[in-house]
Structures are given as C-alpha cells and as structure tokens.
TIVO-2410 file (N, C-alpha, C; in nm, 3 decimals):
# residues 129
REC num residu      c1      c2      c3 atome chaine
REC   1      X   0.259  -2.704  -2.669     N      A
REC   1      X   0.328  -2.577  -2.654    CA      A
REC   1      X   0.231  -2.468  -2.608     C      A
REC   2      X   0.107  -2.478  -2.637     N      A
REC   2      X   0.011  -2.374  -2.613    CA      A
REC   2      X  -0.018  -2.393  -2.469     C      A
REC   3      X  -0.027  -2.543  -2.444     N      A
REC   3      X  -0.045  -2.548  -2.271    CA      A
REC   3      X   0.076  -2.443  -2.194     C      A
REC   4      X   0.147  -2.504  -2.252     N      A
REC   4      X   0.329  -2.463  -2.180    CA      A
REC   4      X   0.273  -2.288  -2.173     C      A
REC   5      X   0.264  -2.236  -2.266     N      A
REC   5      X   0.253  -2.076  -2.259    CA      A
REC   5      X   0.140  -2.010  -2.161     C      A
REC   6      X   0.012  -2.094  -2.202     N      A
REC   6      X  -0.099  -2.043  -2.128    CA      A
REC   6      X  -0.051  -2.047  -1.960     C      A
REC   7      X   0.025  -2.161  -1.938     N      A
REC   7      X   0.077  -2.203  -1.810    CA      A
REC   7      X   0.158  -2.103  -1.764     C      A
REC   8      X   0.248  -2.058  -1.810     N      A
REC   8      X   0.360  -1.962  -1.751    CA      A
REC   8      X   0.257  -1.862  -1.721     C      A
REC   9      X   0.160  -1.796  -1.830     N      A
REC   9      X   0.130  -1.678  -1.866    CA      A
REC   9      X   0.068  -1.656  -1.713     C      A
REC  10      X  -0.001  -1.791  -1.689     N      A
REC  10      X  -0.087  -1.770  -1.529    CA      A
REC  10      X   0.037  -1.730  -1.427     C      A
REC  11      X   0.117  -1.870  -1.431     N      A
REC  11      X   0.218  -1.833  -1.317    CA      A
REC  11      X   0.289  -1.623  -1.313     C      A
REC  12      X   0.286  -1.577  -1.435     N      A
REC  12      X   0.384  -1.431  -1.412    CA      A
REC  12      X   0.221  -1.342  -1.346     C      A
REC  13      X   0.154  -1.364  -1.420     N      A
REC  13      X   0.035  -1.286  -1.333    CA      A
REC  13      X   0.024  -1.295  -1.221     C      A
REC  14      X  -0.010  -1.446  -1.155     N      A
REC  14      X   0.014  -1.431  -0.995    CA      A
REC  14      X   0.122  -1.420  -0.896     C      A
REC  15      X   0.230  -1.451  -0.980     N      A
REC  15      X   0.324  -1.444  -0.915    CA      A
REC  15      X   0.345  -1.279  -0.861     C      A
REC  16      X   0.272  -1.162  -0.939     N      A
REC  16      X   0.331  -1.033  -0.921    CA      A
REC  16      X   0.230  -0.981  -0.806     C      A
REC  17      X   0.177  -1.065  -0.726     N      A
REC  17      X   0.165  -1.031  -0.596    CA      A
REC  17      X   0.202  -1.076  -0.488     C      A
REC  18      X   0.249  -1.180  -0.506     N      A
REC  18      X   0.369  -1.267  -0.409    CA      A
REC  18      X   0.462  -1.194  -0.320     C      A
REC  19      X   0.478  -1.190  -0.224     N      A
REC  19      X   0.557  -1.153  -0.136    CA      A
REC  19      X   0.522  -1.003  -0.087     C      A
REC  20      X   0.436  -0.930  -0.159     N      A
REC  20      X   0.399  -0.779  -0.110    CA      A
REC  20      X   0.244  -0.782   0.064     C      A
REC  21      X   0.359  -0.816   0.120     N      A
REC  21      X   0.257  -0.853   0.266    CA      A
REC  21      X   0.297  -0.702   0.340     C      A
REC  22      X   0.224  -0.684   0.427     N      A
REC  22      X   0.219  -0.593   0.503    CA      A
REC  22      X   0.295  -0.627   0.610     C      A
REC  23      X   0.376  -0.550   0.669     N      A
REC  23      X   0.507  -0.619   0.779    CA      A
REC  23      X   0.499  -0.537   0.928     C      A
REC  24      X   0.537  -0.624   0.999     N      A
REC  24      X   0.493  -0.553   1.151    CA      A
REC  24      X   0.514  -0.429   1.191     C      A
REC  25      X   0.616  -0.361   1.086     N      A
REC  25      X   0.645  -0.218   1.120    CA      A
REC  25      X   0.486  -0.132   1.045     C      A
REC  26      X   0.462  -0.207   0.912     N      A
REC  26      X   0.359  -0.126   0.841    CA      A
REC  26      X   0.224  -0.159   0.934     C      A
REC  27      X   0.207  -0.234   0.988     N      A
REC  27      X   0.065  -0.250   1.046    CA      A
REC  27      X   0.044  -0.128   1.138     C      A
REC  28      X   0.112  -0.075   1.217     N      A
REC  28      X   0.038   0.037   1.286    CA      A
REC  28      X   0.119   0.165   1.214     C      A
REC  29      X   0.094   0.175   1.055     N      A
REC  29      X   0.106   0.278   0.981    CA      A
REC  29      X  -0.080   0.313   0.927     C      A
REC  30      X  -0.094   0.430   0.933     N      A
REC  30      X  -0.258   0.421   0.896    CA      A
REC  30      X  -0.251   0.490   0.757     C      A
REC  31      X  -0.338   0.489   0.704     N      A
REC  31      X  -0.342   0.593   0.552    CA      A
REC  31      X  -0.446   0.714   0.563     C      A
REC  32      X  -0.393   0.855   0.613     N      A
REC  32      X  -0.483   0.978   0.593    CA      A
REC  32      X  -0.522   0.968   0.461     C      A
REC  33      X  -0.613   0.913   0.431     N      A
REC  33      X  -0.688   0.915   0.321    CA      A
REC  33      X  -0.741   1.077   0.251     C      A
REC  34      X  -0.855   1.133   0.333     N      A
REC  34      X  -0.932   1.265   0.352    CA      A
REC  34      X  -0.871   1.323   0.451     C      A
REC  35      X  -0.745   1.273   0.565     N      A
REC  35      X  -0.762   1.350   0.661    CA      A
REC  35      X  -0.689   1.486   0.696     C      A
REC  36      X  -0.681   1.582   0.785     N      A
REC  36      X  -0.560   1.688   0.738    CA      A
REC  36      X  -0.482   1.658   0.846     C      A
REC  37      X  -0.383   1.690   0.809     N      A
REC  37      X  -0.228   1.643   0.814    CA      A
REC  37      X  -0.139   1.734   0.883     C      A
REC  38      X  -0.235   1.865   0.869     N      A
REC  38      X  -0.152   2.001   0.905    CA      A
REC  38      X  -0.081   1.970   1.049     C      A
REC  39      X  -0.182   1.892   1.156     N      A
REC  39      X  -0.094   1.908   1.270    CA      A
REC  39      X  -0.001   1.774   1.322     C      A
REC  40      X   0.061   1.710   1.183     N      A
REC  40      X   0.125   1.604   1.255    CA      A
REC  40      X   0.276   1.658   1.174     C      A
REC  41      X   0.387   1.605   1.170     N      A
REC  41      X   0.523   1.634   1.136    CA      A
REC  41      X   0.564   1.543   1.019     C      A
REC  42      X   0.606   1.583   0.915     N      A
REC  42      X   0.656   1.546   0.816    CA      A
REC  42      X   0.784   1.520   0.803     C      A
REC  43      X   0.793   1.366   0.788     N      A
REC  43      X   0.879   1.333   0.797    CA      A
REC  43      X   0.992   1.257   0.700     C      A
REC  44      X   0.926   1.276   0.544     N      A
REC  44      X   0.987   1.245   0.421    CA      A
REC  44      X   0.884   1.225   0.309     C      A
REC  45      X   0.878   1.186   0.207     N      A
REC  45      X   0.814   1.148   0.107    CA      A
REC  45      X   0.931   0.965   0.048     C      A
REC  46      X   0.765   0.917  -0.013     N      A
REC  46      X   0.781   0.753  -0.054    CA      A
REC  46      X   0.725   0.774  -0.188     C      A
REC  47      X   0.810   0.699  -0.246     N      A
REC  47      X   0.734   0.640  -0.373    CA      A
REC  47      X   0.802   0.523  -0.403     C      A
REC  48      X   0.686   0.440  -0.452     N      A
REC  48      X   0.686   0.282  -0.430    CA      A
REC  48      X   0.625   0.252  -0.614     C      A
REC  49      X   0.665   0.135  -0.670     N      A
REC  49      X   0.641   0.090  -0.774    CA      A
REC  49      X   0.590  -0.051  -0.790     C      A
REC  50      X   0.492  -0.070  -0.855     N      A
REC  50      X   0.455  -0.234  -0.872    CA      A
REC  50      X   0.451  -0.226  -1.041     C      A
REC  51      X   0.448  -0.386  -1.095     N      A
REC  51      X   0.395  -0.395  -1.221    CA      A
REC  51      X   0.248  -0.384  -1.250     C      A
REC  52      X   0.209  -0.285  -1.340     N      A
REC  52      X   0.067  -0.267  -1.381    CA      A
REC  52      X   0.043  -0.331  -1.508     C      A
REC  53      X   0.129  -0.417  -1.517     N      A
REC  53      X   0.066  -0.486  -1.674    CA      A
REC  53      X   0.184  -0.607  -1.688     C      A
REC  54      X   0.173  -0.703  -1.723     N      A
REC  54      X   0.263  -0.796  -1.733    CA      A
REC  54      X   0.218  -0.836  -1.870     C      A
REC  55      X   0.327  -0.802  -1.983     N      A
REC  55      X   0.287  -0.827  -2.090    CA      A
REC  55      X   0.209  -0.730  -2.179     C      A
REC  56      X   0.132  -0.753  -2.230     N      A
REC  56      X   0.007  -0.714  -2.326    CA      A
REC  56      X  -0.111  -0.707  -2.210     C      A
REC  57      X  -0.134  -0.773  -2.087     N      A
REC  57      X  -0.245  -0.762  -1.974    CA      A
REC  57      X  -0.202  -0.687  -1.857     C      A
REC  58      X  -0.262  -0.582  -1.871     N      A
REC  58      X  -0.306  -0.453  -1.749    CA      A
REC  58      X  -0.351  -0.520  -1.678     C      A
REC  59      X  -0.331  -0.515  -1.552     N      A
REC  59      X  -0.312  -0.577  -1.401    CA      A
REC  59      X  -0.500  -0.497  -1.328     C      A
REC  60      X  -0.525  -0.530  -1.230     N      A
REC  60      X  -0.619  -0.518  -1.250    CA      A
REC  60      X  -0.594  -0.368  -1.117     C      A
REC  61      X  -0.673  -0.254  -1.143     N      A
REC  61      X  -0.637  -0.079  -1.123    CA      A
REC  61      X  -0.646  -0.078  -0.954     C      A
REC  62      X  -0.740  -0.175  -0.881     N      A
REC  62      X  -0.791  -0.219  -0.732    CA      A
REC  62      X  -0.626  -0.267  -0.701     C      A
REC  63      X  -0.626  -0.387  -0.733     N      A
REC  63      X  -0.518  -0.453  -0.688    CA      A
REC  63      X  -0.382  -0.396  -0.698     C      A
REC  64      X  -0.353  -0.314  -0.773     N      A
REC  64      X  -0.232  -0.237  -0.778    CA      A
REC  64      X  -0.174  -0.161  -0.682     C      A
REC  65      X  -0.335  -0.066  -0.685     N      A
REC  65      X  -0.362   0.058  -0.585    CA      A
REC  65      X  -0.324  -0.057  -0.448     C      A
REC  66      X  -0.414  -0.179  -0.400     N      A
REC  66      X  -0.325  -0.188  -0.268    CA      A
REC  66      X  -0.184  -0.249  -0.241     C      A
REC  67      X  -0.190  -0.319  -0.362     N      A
REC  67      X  -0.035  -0.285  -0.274    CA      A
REC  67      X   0.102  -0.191  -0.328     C      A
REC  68      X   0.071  -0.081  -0.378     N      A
REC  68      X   0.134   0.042  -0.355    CA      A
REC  68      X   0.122   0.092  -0.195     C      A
REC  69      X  -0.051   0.082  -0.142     N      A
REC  69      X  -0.054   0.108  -0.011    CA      A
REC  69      X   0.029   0.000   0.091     C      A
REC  70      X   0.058  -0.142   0.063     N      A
REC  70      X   0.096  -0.196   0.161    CA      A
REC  70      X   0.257  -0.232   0.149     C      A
REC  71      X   0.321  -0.165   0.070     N      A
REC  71      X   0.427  -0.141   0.045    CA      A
REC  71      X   0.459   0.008   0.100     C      A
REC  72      X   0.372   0.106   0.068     N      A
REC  72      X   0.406   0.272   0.146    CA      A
REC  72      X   0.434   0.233   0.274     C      A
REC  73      X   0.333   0.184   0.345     N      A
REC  73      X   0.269   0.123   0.443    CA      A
REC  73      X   0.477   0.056   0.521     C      A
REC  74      X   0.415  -0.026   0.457     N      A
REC  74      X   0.582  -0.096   0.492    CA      A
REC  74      X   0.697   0.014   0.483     C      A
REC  75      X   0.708   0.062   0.447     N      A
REC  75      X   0.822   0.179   0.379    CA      A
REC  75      X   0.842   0.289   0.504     C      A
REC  76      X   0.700   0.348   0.547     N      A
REC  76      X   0.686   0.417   0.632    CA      A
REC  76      X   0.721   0.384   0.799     C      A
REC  77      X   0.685   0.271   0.790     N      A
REC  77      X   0.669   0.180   0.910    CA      A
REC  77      X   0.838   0.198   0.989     C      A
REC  78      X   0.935   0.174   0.867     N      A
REC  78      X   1.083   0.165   0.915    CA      A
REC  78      X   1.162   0.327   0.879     C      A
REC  79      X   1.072   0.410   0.862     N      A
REC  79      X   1.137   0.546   0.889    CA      A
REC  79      X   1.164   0.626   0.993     C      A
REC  80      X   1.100   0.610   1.131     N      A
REC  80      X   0.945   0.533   1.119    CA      A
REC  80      X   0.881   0.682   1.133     C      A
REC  81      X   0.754   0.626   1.092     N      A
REC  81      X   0.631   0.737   1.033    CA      A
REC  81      X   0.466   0.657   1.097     C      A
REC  82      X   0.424   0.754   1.115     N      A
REC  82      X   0.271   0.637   1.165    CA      A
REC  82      X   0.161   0.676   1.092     C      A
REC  83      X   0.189   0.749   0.981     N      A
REC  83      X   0.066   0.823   0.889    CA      A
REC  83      X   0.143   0.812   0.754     C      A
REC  84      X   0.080   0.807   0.651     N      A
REC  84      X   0.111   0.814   0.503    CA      A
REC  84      X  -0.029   0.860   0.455     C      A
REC  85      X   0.013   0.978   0.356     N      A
REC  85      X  -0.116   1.072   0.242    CA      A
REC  85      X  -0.033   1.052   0.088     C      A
REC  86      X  -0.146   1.033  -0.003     N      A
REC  86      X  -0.108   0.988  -0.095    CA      A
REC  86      X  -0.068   1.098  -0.141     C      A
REC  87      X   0.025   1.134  -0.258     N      A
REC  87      X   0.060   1.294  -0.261    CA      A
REC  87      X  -0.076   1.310  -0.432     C      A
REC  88      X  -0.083   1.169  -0.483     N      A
REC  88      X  -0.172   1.194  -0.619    CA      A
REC  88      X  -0.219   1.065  -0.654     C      A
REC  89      X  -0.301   0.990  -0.722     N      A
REC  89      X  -0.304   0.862  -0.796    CA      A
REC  89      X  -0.226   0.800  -0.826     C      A
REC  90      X  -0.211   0.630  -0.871     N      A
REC  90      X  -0.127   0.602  -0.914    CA      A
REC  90      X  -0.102   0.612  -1.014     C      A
REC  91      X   0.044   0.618  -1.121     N      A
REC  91      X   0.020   0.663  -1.269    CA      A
REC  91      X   0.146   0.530  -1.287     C      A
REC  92      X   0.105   0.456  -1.389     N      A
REC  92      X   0.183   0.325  -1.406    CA      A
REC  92      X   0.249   0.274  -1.334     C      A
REC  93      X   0.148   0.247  -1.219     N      A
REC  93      X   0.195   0.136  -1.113    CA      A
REC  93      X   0.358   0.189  -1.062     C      A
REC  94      X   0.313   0.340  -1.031     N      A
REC  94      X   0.424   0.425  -0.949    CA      A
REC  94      X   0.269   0.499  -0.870     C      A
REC  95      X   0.370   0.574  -0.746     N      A
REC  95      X   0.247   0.644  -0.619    CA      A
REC  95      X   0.423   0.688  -0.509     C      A
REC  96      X   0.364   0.769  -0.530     N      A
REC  96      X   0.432   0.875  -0.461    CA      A
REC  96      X   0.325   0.915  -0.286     C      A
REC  97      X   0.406   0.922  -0.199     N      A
REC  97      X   0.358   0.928  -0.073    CA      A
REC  97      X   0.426   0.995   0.064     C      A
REC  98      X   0.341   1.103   0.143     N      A
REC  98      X   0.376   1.185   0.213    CA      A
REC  98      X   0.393   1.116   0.342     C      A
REC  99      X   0.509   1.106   0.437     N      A
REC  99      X   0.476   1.014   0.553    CA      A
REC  99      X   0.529   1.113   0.658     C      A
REC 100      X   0.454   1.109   0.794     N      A
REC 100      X   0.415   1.168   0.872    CA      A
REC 100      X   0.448   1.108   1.017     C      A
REC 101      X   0.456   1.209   1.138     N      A
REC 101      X   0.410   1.159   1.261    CA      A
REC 101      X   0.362   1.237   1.309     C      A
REC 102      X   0.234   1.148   1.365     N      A
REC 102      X   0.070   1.245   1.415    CA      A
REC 102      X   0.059   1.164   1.527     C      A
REC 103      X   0.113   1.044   1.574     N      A
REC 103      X   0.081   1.038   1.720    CA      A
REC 103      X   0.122   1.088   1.809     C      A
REC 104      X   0.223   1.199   1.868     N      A
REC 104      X   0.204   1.304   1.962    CA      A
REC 104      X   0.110   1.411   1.954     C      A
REC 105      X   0.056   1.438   1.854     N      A
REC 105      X  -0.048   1.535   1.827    CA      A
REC 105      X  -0.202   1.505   1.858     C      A
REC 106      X  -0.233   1.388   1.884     N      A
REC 106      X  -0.360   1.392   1.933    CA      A
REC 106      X  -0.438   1.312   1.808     C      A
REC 107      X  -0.354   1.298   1.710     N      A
REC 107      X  -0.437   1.231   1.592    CA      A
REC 107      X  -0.490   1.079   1.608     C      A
REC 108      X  -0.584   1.060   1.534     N      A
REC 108      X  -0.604   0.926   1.602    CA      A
REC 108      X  -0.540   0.815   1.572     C      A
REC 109      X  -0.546   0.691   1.641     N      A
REC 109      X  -0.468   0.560   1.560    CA      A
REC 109      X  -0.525   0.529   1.473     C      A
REC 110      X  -0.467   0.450   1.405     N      A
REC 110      X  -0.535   0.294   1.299    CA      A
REC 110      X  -0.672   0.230   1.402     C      A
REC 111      X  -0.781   0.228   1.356     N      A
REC 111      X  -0.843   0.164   1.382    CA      A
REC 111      X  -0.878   0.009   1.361     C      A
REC 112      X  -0.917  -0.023   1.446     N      A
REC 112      X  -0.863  -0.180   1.419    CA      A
REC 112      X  -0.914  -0.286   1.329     C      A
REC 113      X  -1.022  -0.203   1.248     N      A
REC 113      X  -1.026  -0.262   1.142    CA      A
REC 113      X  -0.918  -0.185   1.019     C      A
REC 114      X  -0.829  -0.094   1.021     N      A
REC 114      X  -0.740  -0.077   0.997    CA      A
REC 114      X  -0.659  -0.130   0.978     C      A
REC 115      X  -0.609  -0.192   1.062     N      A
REC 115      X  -0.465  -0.258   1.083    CA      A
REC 115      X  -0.471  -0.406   1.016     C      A
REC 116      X  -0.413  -0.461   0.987     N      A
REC 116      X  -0.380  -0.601   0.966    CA      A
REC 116      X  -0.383  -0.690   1.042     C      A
REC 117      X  -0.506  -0.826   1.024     N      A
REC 117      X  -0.547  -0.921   1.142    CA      A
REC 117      X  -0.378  -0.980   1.181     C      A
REC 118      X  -0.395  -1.055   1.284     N      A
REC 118      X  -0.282  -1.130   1.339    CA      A
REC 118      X  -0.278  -1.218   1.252     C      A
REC 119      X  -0.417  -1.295   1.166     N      A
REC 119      X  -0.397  -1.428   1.089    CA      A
REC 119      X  -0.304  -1.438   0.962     C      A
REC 120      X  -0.292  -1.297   0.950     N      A
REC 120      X  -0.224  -1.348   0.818    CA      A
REC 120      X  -0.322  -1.268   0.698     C      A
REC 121      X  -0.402  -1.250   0.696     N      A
REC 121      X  -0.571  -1.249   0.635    CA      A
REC 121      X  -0.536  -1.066   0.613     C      A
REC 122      X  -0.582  -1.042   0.488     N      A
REC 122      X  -0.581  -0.894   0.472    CA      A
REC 122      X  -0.621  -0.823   0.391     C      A
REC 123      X  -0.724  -0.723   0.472     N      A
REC 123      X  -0.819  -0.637   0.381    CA      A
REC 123      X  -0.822  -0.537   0.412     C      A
REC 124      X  -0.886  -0.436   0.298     N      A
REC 124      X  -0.832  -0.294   0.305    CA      A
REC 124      X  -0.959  -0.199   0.246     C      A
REC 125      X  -0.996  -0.148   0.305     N      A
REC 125      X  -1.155  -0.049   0.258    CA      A
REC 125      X  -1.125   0.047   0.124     C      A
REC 126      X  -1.221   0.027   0.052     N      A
REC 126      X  -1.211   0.109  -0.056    CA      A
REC 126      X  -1.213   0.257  -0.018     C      A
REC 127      X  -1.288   0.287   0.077     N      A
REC 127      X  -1.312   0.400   0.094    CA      A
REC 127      X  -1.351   0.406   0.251     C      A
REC 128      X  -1.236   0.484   0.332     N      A
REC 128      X  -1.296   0.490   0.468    CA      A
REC 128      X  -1.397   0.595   0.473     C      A
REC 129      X  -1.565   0.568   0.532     N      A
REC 129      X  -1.634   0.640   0.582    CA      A
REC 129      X  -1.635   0.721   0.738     C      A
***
C-alpha cells in the first residue's frame, strides 16, 4: 500500500506540468520583462492560474513562475497581443498580466533565443540581460 501511494504521489506531481506547452500563437509573444511599454497599445489584461502545491508539497517557485509565463504567453498569442508585462509576482500560483501591441511601434521582436525552438525543446532565461 505504501508503494501504491508513494506511486500516485509521483504521478500528481508530474502530471501538473503536462500539457502547459507553449503554442504557435504564444511563440512570437515576447515578455517586457524591464521594458517600457508606454509606446505600444494595450490591449487587455490576463491572469492565468497553475497548482503551487499539490497536497502538503509546494511545487517548486521557478517552475510555476514559467508556466504562468507560457500560458500568458499562449493567452496573449490568440487576442492577439505580441507583448505581455507582468502586472506583479506570482501569489499562489495566480499572475495577473498586461498584454500589448508594440510591433507597429518600432519595438523590438522576440529574439530568437526568445522564442520557442521548432524541436519541441523549451527554455526560458531567468533573467533577460
């Protein structure tokens, strides 16, 4: 019985990142991290929710944070929006998000380590320099 439990307990943990992929509309969505925003057009606010704890175990604070982003990301993508600013932190795996359009304005794209490889494969900078 203890196998049986320890067993599930793995499966609900990983399972709660399953299916949160980044989708062809979100890939050329970028995240103004630091950037200002003033000259692109606002075009709604997002807020997106994941589980931050399954159980008695807090999820781990990295992994949450992205995919709140690759869910905004997605969210924005079909509004459509080509910029998202976070409006604050996440606070129990909720994140609230400002989405934007800044490509007539001169703003720049997603850079292409930005965007999401073609493979499938996906990573995301802690901190753009």
């Amino acid at each position: 019985m203890k196998h049986v439990l320890a067993v599930a307990t793995l499966l609900l943990l990983g399972a709660c990142s399953w299916g949160i992929k980044l989708d062809s509309a979100g890939r050329d969505v970028r995240v103004a991290w630091n950037d200002d925003v003033s000259q692109c057009r606002a075009v709604g606010s997002i807020t997106v929710s994941v589980l931050d704890k399954v159980g008695p175990v807090r999820r781990g604070g990295l992994k949450v944070s992205d995919e709140l982003e690759v869910m905004a990301r997605n969210q924005a993508g079909s509004m459509p929006a080509d910029t998202i600013k976070p409006v604050g932190p996440p606070r129990n795996g909720e994140q609230q998000w400002n989405a934007y359009v800044c490509g007539g304005n001169g703003a720049r794209s997603p850079s292409r380590s930005q965007r999401a490889p073609e493979s499938g494969v996906e990573t995301y900078p802690i901190k753009d320099h």
